[in-house]
C-alpha positions in Angstrom: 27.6 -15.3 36.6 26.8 -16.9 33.8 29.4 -19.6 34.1 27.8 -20.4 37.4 24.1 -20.7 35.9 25.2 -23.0 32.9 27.3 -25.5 35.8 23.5 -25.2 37.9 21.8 -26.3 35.1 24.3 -29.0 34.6 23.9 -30.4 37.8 20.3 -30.3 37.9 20.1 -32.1 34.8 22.7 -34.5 36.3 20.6 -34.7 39.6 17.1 -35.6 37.9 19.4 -38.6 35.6 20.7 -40.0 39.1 17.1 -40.1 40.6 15.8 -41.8 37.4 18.4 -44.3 37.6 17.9 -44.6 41.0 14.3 -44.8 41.1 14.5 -47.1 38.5 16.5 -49.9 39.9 14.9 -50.0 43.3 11.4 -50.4 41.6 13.1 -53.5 39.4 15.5 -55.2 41.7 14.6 -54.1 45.2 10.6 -55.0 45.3 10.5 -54.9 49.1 11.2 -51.0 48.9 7.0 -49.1 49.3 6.2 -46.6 46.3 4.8 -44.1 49.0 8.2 -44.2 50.8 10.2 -43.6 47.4 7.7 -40.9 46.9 7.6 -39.2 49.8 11.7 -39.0 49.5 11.2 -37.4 46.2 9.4 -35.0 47.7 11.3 -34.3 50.3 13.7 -34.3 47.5 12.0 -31.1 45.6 12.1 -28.8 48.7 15.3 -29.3 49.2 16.1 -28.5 45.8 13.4 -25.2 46.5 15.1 -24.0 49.4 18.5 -24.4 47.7 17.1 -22.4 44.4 15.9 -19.7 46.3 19.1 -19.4 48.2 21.1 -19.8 44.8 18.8 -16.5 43.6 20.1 -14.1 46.3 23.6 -15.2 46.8 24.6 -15.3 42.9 23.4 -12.0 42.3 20.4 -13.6 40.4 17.8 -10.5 41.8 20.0 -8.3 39.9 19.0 -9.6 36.3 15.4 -9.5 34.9 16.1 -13.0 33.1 16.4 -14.9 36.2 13.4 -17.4 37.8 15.5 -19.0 40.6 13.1 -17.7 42.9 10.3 -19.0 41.2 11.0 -21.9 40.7 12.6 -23.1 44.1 8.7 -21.9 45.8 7.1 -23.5 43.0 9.3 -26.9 43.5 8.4 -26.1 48.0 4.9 -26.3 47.0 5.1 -29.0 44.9 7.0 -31.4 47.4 4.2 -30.1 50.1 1.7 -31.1 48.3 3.3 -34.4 47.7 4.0 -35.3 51.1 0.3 -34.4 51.7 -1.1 -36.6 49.3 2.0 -39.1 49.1 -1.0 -42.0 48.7 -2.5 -40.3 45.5 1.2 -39.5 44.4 2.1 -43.5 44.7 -1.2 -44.3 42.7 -0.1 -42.5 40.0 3.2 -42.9 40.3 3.4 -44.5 36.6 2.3 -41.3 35.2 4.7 -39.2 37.1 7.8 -42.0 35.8 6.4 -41.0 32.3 6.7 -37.6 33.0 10.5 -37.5 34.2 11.5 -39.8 31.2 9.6 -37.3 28.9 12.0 -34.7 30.3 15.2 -37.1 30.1 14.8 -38.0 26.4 13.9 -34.3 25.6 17.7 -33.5 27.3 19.2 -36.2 25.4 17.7 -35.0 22.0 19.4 -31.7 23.0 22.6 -33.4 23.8 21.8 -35.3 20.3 21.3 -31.9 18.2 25.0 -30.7 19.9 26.6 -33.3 19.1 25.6 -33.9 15.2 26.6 -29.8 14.6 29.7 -30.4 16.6 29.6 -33.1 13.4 30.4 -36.6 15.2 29.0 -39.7 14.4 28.4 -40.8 17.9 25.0 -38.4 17.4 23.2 -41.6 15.7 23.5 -43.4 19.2 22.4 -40.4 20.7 19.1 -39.9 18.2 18.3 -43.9 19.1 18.4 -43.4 22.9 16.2 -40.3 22.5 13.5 -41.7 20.5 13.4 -45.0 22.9 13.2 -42.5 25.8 10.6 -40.4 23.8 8.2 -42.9 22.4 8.2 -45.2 25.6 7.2 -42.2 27.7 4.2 -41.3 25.1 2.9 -44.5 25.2 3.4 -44.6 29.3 1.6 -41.0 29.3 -0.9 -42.0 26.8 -2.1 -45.4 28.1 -1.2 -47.6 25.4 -1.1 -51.2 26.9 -0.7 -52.3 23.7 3.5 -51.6 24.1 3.5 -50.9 27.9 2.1 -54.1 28.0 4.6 -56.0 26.3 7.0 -56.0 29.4 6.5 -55.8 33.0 7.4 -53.5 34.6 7.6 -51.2 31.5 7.4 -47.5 33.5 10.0 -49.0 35.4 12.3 -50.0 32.7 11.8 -46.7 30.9 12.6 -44.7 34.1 16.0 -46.9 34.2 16.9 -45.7 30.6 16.1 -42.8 30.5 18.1 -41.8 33.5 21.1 -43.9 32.0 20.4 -42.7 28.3 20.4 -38.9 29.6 23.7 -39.4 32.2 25.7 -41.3 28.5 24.4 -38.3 26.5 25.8 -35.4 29.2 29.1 -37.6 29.1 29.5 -37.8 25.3 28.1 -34.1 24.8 31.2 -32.5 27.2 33.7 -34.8 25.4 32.6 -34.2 22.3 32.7 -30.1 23.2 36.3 -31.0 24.2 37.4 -31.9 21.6 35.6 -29.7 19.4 37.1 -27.1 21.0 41.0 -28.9 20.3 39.9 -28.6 16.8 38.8 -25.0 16.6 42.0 -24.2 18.1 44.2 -26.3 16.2 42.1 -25.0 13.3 42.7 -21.4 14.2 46.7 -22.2 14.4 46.9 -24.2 11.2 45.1 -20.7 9.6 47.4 -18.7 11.0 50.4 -21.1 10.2 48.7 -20.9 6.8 48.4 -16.9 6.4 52.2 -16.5 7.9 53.7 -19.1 5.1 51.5 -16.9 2.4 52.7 -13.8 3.5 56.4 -15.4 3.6 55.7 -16.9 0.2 54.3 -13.0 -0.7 57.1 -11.5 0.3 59.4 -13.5 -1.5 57.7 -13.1 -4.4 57.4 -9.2 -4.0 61.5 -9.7 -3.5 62.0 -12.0 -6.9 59.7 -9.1 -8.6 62.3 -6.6 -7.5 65.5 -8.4 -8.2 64.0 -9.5 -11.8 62.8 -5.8 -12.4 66.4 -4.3 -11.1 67.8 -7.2 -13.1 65.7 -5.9 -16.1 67.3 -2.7 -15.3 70.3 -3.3 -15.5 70.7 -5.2 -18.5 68.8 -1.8 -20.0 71.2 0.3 -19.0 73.8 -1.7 -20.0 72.5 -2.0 -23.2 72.1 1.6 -23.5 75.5 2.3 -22.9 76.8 -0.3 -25.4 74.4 1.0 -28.0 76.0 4.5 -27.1 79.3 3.1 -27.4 78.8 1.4 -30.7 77.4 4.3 -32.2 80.9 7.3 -30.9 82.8 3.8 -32.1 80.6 3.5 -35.5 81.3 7.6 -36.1 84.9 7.6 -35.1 85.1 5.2 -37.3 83.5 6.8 -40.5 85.5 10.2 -39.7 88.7 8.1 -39.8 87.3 6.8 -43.0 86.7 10.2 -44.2 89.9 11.3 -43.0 91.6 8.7 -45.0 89.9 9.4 -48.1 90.4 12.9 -48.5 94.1 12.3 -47.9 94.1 9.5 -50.3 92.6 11.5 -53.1 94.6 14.6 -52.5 97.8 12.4 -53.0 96.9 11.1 -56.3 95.6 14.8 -57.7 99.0 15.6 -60.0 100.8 18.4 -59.3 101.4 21.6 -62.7 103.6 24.5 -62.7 102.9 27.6 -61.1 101.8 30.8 -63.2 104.3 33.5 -63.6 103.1 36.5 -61.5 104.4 38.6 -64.7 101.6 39.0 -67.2 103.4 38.1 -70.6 105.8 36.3 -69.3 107.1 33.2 -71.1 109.8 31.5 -69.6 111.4 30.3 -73.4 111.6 34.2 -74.2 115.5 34.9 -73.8 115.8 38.0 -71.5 117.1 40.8 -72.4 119.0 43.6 -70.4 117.6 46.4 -69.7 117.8 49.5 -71.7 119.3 52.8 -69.9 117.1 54.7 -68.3 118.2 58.3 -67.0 115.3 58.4 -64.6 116.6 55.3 -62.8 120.1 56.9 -61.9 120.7 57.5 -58.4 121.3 60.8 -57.0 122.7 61.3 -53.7 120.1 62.4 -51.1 120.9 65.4 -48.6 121.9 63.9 -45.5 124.1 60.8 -46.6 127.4 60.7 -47.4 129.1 59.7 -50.8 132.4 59.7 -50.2 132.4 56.0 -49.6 134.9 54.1 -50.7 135.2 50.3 -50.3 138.4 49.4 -47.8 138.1 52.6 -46.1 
């Protein structure tokens, strides 16, 4: 619904730039054509363009919405081409004022068309701005009477009608291509972001990745280290219990060796021996039990 309101409006504002141009170069190079008869067509014009509003209103779904006036304004735009016909003489009298009026409204569209395209940030705005004002000034000084400037060229309603239809028709032209490609670059914008976040993420990732190569690295060079330090030290005390090992061999070698003490208190080994004496009480008496009638090569 709203797509079809914003094209309506388009072509209405297309519609009033045709009739200016139109208007405009039948009142400059066609001078046989009467001002009542062009204005009696433009009135004829605006009930058409009534009858199609109100029409517009109740097959779009328009009555549905409360922000709406397509009614309203096609029986406003009725009674204003009524009227017109009626008084068609009074309309042609005054026909200057009412040229003024519709190149107000022209310039006024093409200053919008102007604001859109300096946001849209293109330079062809400054064209734009100087069509505007033309449109803008010419049609105060038509509305306000000043000879001093409508005077300057004949014809000058006439002229200003021309432009203005022509200024507003350039400015609806450049304002959808500039939307275009405005558009084109919001998109390729939005994919050059997107490009960008992906190859950040990548370049995240792989960083995240280095991180946990150099930190395993870092581990494993610790560990590694651990286990040498750890082997160095079992080598470094092997090493001093051979050492010890050694040395208490080494010193119980060289300790000189003495004679052994007699287990005989007295006893002197230069003392000649002597037998000893008889003793009765160590004569052997044969024990019950044994026999002692051994002889030797029984």
């Amino acid at each position: 619904m709203k797509t079809s309101t914003s094209k309506s409006n388009v072509i209405t504002q297309i519609l009033f730039a045709a009739v200016a141009v139109a208007l405009g170069y039948l009142l400059l190079f066609k001078k046989t054509v009467m001002i009542t008869t062009i204005c009696q067509i433009l009135c004829g014009g605006l009930i058409v363009v009534g009858v199609v509003s109100i029409v517009s209103f109740f097959v779009s779904g328009d009555y549905k919405r409360i922000d709406r006036y397509g009614f309203a304004l096609g029986t406003l735009l009725i009674l204003l081409g009524a009227i017109g016909l009626v008084r068609s003489a009074d309309v042609a009298s005054h026909f200057e004022l009412y040229a003024g009026l519709l190149s107000l409204i022209l310039g006024i569209l093409t200053l919008q068309g102007t604001v859109q395209i300096k946001v849209l940030d293109y330079a062809i705005w400054i064209l734009n701005l100087l069509l505007s004002l033309i449109c803008l000034i010419g049609a105060f000084c038509v509305l306000s009477e000043i000879t001093a400037v409508t005077g300057l060229v004949d014809g000058f309603p006439n002229w200003l009608l021309l432009i203005a239809g022509v200024s507003c028709l350039f400015s609806l032209l450049t304002t959808w291509i500039c939307i275009l490609l405005a558009g084109r670059r919001e998109k390729k914008a939005v994919k050059e972001a997107e490009t960008r976040r992906e190859e950040e993420a990548r370049r995240a990732e792989e960083e995240r990745k280095a991180e946990e190569a150099r930190r395993e690295e870092e581990a494993r060079k610790a560990e590694e280290a651990r286990r040498a330090e750890e082997a160095r030290k079992e080598a470094a005390a092997q090493s001093a219990s051979a050492s010890a090992y050694s040395s208490y061999h080494t010193a119980a070698d060289a300790q000189p060796s003495e004679p052994a003490e007699s287990h005989h208190a007295g006893f002197d080994p230069g003392q000649e021996v002597q037998p000893a004496a008889d003793d009765p009480k160590l004569e052997f008496e044969p024990s019950e039990g044994h026999h002692t009638d051994f002889t030797p090569g029984a």
